[in-house]
PLY file of the C-alpha trace (Angstrom):
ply
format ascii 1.0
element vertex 120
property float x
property float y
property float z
element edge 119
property int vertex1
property int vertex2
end_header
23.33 -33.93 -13.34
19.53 -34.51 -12.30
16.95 -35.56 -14.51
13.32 -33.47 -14.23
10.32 -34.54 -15.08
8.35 -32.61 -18.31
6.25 -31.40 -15.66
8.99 -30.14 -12.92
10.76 -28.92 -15.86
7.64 -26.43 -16.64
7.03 -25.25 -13.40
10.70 -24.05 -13.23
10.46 -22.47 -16.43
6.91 -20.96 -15.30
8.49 -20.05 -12.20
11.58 -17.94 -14.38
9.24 -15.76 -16.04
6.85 -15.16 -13.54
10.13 -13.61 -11.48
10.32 -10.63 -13.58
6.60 -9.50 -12.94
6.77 -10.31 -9.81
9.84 -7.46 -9.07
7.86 -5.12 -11.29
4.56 -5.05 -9.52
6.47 -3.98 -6.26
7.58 -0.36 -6.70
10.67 1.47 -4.90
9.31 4.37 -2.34
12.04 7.09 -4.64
9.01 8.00 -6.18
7.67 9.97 -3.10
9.29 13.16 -1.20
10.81 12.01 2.05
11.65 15.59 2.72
8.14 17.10 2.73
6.16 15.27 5.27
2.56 16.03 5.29
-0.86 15.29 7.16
-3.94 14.81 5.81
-7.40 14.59 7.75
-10.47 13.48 5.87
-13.13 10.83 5.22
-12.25 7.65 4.02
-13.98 7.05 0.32
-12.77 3.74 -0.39
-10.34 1.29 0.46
-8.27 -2.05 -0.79
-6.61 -4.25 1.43
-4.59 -6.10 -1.35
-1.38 -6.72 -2.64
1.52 -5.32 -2.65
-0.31 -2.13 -0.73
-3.36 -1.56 0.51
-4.47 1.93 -0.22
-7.55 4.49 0.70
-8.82 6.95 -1.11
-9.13 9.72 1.55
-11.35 13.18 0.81
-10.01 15.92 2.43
-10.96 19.37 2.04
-10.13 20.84 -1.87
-8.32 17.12 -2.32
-9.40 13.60 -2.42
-5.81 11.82 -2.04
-5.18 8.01 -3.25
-2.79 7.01 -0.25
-0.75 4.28 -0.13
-0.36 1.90 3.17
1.53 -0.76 3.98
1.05 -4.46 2.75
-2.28 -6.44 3.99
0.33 -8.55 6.28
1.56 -6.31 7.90
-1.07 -3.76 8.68
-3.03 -6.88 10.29
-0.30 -7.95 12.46
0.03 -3.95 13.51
-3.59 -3.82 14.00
-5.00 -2.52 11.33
-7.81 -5.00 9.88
-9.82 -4.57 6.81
-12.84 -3.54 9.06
-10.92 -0.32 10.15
-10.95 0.94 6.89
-14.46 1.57 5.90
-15.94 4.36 3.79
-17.15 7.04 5.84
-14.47 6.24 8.53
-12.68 9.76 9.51
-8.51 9.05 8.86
-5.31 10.86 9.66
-2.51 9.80 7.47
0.35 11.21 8.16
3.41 10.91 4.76
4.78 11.50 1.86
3.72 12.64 -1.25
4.46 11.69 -4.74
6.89 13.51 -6.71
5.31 13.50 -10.04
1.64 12.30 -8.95
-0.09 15.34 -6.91
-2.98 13.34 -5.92
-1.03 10.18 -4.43
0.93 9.76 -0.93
2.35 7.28 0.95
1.25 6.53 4.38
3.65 6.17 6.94
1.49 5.93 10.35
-3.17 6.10 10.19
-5.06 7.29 12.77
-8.67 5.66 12.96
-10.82 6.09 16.31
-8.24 7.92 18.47
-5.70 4.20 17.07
-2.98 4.83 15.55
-0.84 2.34 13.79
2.84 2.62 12.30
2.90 1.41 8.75
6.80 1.33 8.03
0 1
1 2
2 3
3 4
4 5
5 6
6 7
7 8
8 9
9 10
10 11
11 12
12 13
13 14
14 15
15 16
16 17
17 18
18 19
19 20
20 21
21 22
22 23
23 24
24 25
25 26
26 27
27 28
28 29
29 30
30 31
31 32
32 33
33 34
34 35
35 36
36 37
37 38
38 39
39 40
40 41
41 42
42 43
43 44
44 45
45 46
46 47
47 48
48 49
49 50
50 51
51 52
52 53
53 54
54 55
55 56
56 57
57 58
58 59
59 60
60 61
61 62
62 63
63 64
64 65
65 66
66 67
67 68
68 69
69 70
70 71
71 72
72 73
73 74
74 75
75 76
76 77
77 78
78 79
79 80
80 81
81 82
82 83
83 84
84 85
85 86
86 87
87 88
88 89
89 90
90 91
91 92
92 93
93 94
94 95
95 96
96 97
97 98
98 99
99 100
100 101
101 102
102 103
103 104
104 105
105 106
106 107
107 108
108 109
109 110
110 111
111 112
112 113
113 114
114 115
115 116
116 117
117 118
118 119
């Protein structure tokens, strides 16, 4: 059997209760409608490009929606940058909503500027 430092031996304990967070801070997608797709057109209002999902909050008439994207990684490498999403900036979003949250959707493609980029 190996022998572990007191210092390896905390940063595998550390690392065993950090786990559990970790799988709660990512949620499953049950949560939204699959069967009612939807698109929205408005202004962007504000925007995080963090982790797990970036999200926008996008005013469109009668609703301002909190909508959901696709993880920072990814929507750089599909060409989405942080720059794309300013406030002001008109969006299509094109998704799902949420089945128990009216005001939240997820995203599965954005159109900025005539660009559009796939999010799933």
């Amino acid at each position: 059997m190996p022998t572990f430092s007191p210092r390896v031996c905390r940063i595998i304990v550390l690392a065993a209760l950090m786990t559990p967070s970790i799988a709660l801070a990512h949620h499953g997608w049950s949560g939204y409608d699959s069967n009612t797709p939807m698109k929205v057109v408005g202004a962007i209002r504000e925007a995080g490009y963090e982790h797990p999902h970036g999200y926008i909050r996008l005013e469109a008439p009668g609703k301002t929606w909190l909508v959901v994207l696709a993880p920072p990684s990814r929507m750089e490498n599909r060409g989405l940058p942080p720059s794309m999403l300013k406030a002001g900036v008109a969006a299509q979003v094109e998704g799902y909503p949420h089945r128990s949250d009216a005001q939240e959707m997820r995203a599965e493609r954005i159109t900025i500027d005539g660009k559009t980029v796939e999010l799933r």
